[in-house]
C-alpha positions in Angstrom: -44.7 52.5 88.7 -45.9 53.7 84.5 -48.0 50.8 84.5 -49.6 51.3 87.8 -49.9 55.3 86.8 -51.4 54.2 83.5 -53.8 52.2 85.1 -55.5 54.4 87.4 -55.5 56.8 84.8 -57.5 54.3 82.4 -59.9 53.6 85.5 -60.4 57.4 85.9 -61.0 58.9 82.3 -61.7 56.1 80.4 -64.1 53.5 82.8 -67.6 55.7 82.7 -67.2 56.2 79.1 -66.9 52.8 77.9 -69.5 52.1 80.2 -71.8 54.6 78.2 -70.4 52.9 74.9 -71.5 49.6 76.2 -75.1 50.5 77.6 -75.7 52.7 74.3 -74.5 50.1 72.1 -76.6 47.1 74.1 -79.6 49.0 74.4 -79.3 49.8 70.3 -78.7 46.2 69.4 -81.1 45.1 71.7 -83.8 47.3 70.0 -83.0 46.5 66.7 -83.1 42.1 67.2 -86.9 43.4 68.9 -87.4 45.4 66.0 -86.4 42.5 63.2 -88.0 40.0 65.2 -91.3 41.8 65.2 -90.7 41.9 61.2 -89.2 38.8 60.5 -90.3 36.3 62.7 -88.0 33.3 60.9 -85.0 35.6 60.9 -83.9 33.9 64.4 -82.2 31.0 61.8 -79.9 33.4 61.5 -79.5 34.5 64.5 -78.5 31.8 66.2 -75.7 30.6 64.0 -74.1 34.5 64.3 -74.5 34.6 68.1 -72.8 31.4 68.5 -69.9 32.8 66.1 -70.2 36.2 68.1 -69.5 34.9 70.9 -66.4 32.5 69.7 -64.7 35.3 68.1 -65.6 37.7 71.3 -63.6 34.8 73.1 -60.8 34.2 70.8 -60.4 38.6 71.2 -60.4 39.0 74.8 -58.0 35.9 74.8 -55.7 37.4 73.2 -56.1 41.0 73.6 -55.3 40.6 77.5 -52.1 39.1 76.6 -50.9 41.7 74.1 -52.0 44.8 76.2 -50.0 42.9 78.6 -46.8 43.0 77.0 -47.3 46.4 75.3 -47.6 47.5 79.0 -44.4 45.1 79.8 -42.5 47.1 77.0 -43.8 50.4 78.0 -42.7 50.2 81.0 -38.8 48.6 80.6 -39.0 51.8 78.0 -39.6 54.1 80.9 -37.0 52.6 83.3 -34.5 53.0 80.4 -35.4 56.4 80.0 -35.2 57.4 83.4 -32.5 55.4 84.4 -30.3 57.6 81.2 -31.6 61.1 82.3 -30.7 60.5 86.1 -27.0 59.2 84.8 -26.5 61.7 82.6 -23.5 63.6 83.5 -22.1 60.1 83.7 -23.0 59.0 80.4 -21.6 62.0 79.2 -18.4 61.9 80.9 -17.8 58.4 80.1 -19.3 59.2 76.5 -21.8 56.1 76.5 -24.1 58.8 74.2 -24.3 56.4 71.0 -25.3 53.2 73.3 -27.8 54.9 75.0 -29.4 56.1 72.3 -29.1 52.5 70.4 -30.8 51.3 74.0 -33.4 53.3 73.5 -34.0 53.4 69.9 -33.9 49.0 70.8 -36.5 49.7 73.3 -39.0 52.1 71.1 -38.6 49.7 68.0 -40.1 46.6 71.0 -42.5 48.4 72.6 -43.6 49.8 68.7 -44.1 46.0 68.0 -46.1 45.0 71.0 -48.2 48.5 70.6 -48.8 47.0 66.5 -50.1 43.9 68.2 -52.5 45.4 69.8 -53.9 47.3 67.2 -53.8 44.2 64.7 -55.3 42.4 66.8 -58.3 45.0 67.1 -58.1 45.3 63.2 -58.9 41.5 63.1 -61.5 42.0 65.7 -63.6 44.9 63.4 -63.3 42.7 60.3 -64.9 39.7 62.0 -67.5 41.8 63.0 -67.7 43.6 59.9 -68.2 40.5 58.5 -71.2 39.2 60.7 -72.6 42.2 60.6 -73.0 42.3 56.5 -74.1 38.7 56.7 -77.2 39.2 59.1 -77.7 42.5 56.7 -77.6 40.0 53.9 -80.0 37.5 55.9 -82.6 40.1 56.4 -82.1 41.6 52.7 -83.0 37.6 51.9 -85.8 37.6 54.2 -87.1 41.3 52.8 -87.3 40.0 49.3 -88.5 37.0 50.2 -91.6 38.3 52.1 -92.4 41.6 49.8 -95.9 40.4 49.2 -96.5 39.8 53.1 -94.9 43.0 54.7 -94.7 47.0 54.5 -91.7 48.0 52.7 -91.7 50.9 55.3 -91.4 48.0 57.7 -88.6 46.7 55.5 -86.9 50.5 55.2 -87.1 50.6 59.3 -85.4 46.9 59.9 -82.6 47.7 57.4 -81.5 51.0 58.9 -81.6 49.9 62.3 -79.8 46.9 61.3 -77.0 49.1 59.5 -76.9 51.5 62.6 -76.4 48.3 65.0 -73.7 46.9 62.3 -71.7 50.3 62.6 -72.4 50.2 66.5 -70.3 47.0 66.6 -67.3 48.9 65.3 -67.7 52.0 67.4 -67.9 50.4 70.7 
C-alpha cells in the first residue's frame, strides 16, 4: 500500500516539475550547441565523442537507478509493515514484553532501508561526477578552440560561448 501511496504522490507533486526541469534544461543546452556551433564551427569533433559518452553513461544511470529506487522502495515498504504491524499489537507486545525485539526489528529494518536509500544517492553522486566531468571537458574543448581561433573571432563572441557553456554545464547537475 506505501509504495503505491508514494507513487501517486511522486506522479502528483513531482511529474509537472521535472517536466519543466527537462524542457528548461533541453531548450538551454539546445541554445548553447547553436550558439557554439555558430562560433566554432570544428567544435562538433568534440561533440560527437561526448554525446556518444553522454549517452552510455545516461544508460549505465537509468540502468541502475531503476533497480536501486526499486529496492529502496522494497525496504521502505517491509519498514512500514513492521511498523504497523508493532503499533496494532501493541498491548500484546507489551504484555508479553517483546519491547527490546521490536525495537531491534525495527532498528534491523531502518539500518536496510538506510543502505538501499545510500544507493540511491551514490548512485546519483556517480551520475553528477560523470557529468561534471564531460561537462569541464567540452569547456576545455572550446577554451582550446578559443585560443586557437583569437585572431579569427570576437572575444565577445568567445565571452558569450563560455558562459552559455558554463550555464549548460551547471544545468546538467540541476536537472
Amino acid at each position: 500500500m506505501s509504495r503505491l501511496s508514494k507513487d501517486q504522490d511522486t506522479l502528483d507533486t513531482q511529474l509537472t516539475m521535472n517536466a519543466y526541469v527537462l524542457l528548461t534544461t533541453f531548450s538551454n543546452v539546445l541554445g548553447t550547441v547553436a550558439l557554439v556551433f555558430y562560433t566554432f564551427p570544428y567544435l562538433g569533433i568534440i561533440f560527437a565523442p561526448l554525446g556518444v559518452l553522454y549517452y552510455l553513461v545516461a544508460k549505465y544511470y537509468r540502468l541502475s537507478s531503476v533497480e536501486t529506487k526499486r529496492l529502496d522502495s522494497l525496504m521502505r515498504s517491509a519498514l512500514y509493515a513492521s511498523y504497523s504491524e508493532a503499533l496494532t499489537g501493541l498491548s500484546t507486545v507489551r504484555a508479553y514484553r517483546g519491547q527490546r525485539r521490536f525495537i531491534n526489528n525495527a532498528e534491523k529494518g531502518l539500518d536496510m532501508e538506510n543502505r538501499a536509500y545510500y544507493m540511491t544517492v551514490s548512485i546519483q553522486r556517480w551520475l553528477s561526477v560523470r557529468l561534471d566531468l564531460f561537462g569541464n571537458i567540452l569547456i576545455l574543448g572550446i577554451a582550446m578552440f578559443a585560443a586557437g581561433f583569437r585572431t579569427t573571432v570576437n572575444p565577445s563572441k568567445i565571452g558569450v560561448v563560455l558562459s552559455y557553456s558554463l550555464s549548460s554545464k551547471s544545468g546538467f547537475l540541476l536537472g
